[in-house]
ZATI-675014 format. One line per 5 residues: for each residue x, y, z of N, C-alpha, C. Coordinates in steps of 0.1 Angstrom, whole numbers, plus 2048, in hexadecimal, padded with zeros to 3 digits. Layout:
<sites>
X:Y:Z:X:Y:Z:X:Y:Z; ...
</sites>
This chain:
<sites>
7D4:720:89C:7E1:725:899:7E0:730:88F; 7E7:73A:890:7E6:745:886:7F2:745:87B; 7E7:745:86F:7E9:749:864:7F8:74C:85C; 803:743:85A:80F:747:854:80F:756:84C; 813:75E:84F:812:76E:841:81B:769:839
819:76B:82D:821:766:823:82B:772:81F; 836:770:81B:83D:77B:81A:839:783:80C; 83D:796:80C:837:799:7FD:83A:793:7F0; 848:791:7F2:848:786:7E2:83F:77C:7DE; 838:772:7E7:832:76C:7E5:822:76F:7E4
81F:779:7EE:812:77E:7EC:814:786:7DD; 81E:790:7D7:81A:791:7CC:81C:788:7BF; 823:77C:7C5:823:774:7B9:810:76E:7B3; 80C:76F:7C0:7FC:769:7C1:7F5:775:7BF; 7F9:783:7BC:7EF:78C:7B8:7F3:78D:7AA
7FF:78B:7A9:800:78F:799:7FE:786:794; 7FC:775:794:7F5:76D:78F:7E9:770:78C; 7E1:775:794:7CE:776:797:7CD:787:789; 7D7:791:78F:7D5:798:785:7D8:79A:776; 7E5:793:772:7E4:78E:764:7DA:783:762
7D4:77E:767:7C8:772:762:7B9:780:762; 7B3:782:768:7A9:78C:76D:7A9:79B:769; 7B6:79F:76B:7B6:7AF:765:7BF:7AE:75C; 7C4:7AF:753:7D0:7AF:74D:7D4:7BD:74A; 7D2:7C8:749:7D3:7D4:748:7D4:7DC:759
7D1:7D5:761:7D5:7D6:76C:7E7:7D6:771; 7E4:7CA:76C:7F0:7C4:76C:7FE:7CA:767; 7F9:7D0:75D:808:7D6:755:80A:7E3:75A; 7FF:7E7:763:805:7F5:76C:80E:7F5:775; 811:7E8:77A:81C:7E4:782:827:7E8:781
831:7EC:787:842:7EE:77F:84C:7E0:786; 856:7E3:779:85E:7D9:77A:865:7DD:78D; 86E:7D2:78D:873:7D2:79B:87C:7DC:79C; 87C:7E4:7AC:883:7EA:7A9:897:7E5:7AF; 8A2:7E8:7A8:8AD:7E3:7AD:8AE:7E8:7BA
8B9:7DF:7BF:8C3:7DE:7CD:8C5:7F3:7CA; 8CE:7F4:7BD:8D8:800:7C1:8C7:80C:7C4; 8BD:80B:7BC:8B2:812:7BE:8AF:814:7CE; 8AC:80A:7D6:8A7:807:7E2:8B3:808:7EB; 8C1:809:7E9:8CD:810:7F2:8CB:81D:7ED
8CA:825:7E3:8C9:835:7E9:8BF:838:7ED; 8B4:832:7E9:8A8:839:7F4:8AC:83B:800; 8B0:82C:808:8B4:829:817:8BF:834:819; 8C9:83B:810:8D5:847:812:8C9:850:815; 8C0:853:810:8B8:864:80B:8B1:862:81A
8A6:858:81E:89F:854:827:8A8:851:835; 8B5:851:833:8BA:84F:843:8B9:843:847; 8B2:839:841:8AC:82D:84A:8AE:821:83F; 8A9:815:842:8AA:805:83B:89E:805:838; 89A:800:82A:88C:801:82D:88A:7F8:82F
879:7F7:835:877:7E6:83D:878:7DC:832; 879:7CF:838:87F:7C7:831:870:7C2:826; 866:7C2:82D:85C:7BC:81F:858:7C8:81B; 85D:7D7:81D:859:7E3:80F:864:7DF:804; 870:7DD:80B:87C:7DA:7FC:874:7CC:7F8
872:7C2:7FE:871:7B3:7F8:862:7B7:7EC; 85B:7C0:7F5:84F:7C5:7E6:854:7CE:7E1; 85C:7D3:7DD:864:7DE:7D5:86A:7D5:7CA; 875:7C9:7CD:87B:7C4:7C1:86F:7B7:7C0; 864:7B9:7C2:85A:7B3:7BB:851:7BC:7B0
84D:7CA:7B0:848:7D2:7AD:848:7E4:7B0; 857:7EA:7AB:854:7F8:7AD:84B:801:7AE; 843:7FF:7B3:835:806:7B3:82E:802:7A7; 828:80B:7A3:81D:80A:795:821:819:78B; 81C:818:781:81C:81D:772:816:82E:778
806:829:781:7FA:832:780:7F7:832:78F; 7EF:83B:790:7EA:835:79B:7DB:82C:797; 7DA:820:7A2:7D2:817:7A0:7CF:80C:7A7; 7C2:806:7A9:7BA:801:7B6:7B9:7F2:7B7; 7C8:7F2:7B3:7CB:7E0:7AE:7C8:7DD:7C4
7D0:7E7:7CF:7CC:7E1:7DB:7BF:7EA:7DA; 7C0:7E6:7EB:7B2:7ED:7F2:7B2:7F7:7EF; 7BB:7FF:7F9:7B8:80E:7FD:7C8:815:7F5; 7D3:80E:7EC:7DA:816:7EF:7E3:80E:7E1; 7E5:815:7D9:7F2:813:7CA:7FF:81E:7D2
806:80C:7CE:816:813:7D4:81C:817:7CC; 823:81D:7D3:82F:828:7D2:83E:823:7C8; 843:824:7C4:850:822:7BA:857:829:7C4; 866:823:7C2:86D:827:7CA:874:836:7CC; 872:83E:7BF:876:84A:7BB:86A:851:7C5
859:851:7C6:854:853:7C8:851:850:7D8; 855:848:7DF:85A:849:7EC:860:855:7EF; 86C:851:7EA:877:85A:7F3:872:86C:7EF; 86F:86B:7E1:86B:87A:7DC:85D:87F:7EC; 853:876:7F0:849:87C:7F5:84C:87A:802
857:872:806:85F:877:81A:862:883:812; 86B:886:807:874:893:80C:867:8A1:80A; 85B:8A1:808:854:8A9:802:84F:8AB:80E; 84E:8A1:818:848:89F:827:84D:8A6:831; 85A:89F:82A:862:8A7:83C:862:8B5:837
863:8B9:82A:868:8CC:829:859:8D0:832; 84F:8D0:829:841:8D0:82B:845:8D3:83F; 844:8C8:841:844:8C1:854:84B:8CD:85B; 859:8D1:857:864:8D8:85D:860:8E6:85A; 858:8EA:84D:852:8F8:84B:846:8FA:855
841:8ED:85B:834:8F4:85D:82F:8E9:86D; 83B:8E8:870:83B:8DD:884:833:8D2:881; 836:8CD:878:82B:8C6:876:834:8B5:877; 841:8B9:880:846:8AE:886:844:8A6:895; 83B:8B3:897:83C:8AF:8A8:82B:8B1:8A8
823:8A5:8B0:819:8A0:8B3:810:8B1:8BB; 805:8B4:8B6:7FE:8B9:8BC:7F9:8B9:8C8; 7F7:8C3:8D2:7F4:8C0:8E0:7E1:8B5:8DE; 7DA:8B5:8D4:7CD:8B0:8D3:7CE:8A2:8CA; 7DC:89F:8BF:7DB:892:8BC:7E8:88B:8BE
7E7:880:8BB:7F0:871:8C5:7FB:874:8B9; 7FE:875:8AC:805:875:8A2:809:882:89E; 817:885:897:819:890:891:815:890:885; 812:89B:87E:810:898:86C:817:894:867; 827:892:86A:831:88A:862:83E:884:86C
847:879:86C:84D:877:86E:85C:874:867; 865:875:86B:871:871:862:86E:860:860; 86E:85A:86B:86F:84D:869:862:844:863; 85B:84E:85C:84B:847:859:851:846:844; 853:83A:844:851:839:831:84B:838:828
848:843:823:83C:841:818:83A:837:80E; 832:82D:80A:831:822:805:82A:822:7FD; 81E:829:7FB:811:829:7F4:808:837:7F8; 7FD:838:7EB:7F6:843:7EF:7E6:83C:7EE; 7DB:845:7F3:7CB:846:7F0:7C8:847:7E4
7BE:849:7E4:7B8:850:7D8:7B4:862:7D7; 7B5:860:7E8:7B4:86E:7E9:7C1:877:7EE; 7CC:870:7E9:7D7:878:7EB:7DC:871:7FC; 7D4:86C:802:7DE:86A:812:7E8:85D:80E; 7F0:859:816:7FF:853:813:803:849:821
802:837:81F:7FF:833:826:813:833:82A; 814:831:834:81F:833:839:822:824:840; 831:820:841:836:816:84C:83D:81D:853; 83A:81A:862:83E:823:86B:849:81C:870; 857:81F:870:863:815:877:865:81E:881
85B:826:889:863:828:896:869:819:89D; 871:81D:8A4:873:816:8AE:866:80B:8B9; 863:801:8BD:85B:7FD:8C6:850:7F1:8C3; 847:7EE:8C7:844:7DE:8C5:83A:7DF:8B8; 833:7F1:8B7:82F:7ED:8AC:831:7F7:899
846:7F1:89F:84C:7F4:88D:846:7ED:886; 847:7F5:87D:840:7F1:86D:830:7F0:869; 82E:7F5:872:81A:7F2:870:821:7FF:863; 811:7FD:85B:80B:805:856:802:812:858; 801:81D:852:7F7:828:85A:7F5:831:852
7EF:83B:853:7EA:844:84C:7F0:856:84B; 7F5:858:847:7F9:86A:84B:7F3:874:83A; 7E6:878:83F:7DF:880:836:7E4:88B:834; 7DA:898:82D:7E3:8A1:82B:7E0:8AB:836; 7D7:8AA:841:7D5:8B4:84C:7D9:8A6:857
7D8:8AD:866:7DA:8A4:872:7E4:89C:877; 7E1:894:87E:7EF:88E:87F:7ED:87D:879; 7F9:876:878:7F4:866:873:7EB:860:879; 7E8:855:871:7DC:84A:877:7E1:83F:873; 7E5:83B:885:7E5:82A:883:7DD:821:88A
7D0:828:88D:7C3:81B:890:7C1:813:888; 7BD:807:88B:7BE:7F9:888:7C6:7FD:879; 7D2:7FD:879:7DB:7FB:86F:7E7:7EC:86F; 7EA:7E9:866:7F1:7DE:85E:7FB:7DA:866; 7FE:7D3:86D:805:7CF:873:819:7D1:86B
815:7CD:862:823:7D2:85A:81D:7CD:84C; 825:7D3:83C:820:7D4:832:81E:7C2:82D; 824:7B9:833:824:7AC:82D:817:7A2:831; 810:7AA:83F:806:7A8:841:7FC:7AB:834; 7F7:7B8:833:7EF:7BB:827:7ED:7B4:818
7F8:7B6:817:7FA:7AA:809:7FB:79C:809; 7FA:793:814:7F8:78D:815:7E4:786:815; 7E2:794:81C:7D1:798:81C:7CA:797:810; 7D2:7A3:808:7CC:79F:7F9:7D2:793:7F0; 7DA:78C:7F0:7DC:784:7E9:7CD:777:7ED
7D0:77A:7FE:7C3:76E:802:7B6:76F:7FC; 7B0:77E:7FB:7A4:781:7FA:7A1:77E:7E7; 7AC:77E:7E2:7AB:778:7D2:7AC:76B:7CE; 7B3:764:7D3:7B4:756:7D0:7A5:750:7DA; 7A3:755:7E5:79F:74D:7ED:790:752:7F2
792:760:7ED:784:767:7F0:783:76D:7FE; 779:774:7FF:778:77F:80A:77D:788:809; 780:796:817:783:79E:816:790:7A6:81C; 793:7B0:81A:79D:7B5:81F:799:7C1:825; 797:7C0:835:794:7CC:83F:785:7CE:839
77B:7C8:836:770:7CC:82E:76C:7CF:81F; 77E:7D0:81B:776:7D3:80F:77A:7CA:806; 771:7C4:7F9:774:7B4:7F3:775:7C1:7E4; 77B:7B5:7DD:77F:7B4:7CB:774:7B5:7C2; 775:7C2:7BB:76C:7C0:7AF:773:7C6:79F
76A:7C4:795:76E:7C7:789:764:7D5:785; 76B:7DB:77F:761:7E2:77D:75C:7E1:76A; 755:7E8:765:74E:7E9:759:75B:7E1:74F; 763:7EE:74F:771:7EB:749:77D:7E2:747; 775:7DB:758:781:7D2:757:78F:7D5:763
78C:7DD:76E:799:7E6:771:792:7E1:781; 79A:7DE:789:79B:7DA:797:792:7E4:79F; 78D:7E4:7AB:785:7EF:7B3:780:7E1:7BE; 786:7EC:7CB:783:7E5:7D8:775:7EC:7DE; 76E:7E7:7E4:763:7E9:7EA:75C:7E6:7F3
752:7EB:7F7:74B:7E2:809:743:7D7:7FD; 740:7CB:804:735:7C2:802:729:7C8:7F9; 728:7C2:7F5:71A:7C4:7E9:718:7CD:7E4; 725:7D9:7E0:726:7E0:7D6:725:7E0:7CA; 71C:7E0:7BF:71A:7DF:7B7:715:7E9:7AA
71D:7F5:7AC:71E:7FF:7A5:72B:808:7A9; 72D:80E:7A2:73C:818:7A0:73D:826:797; 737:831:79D:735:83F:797:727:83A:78B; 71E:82E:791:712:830:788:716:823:780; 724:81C:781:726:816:776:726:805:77E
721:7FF:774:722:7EF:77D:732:7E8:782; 72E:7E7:792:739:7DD:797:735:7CE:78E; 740:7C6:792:741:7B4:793:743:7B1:79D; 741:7AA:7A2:74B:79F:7AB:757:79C:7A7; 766:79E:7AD:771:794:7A6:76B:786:7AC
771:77F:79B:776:770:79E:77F:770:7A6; 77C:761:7AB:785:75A:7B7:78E:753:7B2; 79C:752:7B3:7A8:74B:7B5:7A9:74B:7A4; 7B2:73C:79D:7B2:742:78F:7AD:738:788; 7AA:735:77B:7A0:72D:773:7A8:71E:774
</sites>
């Protein structure tokens, strides 16, 4: 039988447990929640509702302070910082066709209905895609050339965090890549038996909490 997902409130109740015990400076880059009236004008500016576990992790944690590698691949977005990088998207998109899918790839570089949620490290911007059809709300990728990427992507955002909450309390990984500390003390995801970082020593994260 497969796996209950836990919803994001509860998955970040179990990360922010693990990170105020393990990182604590991690931890305070979090922002407070963001309100109801915050998350209804986004939904005015953006045309749309936002799905229901981006608001339920929103009035658990408005993005972060910084950017920072509390997840895998990707420190979210605050809600100002959504709606600011659709509208930066669509001008970008509408200057430059970059709404309508190229005759050589399956995705356009931008959609109206794609929500920006989080970024890389390297600037690309994971998106939830609410088109229409059986697979709303996955997760995906829309970089700063080509069109999106949604190979093997997230089924929807409550999946994910429910990933990492498991891979902390319970150990293992998420899509390959497991928890470490670095020199400092400061989160960093990585493949298996990584044990260096720009020269500098990885850790292992501890597992679950003392």
């Amino acid at each position: 039988m497969a796996r209950k997902i836990l919803p994001p409130s509860e998955s970040w109740r179990l990360i922010d447990a693990w990170l105020e015990t393990h990182v604590a400076a991690d931890f305070t880059l979090l922002n407070p929640p963001a309100t109801s009236d915050e998350i209804r004008h986004a939904e005015r500016i953006l045309g749309t509702s936002m799905p229901g576990d981006l608001a339920e992790s929103l009035q658990c944690h408005n993005g972060v302070s910084t950017w920072t590698s509390i997840l895998p691949e990707q420190s979210p977005l605050a809600v100002g910082g959504i709606v600011e990088h659709w509208q930066t998207c669509m001008t970008v998109a509408a200057e430059n066709e970059g709404l309508t899918a190229r005759p050589w790839e399956d995705e356009p570089w931008w959609h109206p209905l794609w929500v920006p949620w989080a970024e890389s490290a390297d600037g690309a911007t994971q998106v939830i895609d609410l088109r229409p059809g059986p697979e709303a709300r996955r997760l995906g990728w829309a970089g700063h050339s080509g069109g999106g990427d949604f190979i093997d992507s997230w089924p929807d955002l409550a999946s994910l965090l429910h990933a990492v909450a498991q891979a902390l309390h319970e150990g293992g990984d998420v899509r390959g890549l497991h928890p470490y500390l670095t020199a400092e003390g400061v989160m960093w995801w990585d493949e298996e038996g990584c044990f260096e970082l720009n020269g500098h020593p990885l850790r292992a994260a501890p597992v679950g909490l003392p």
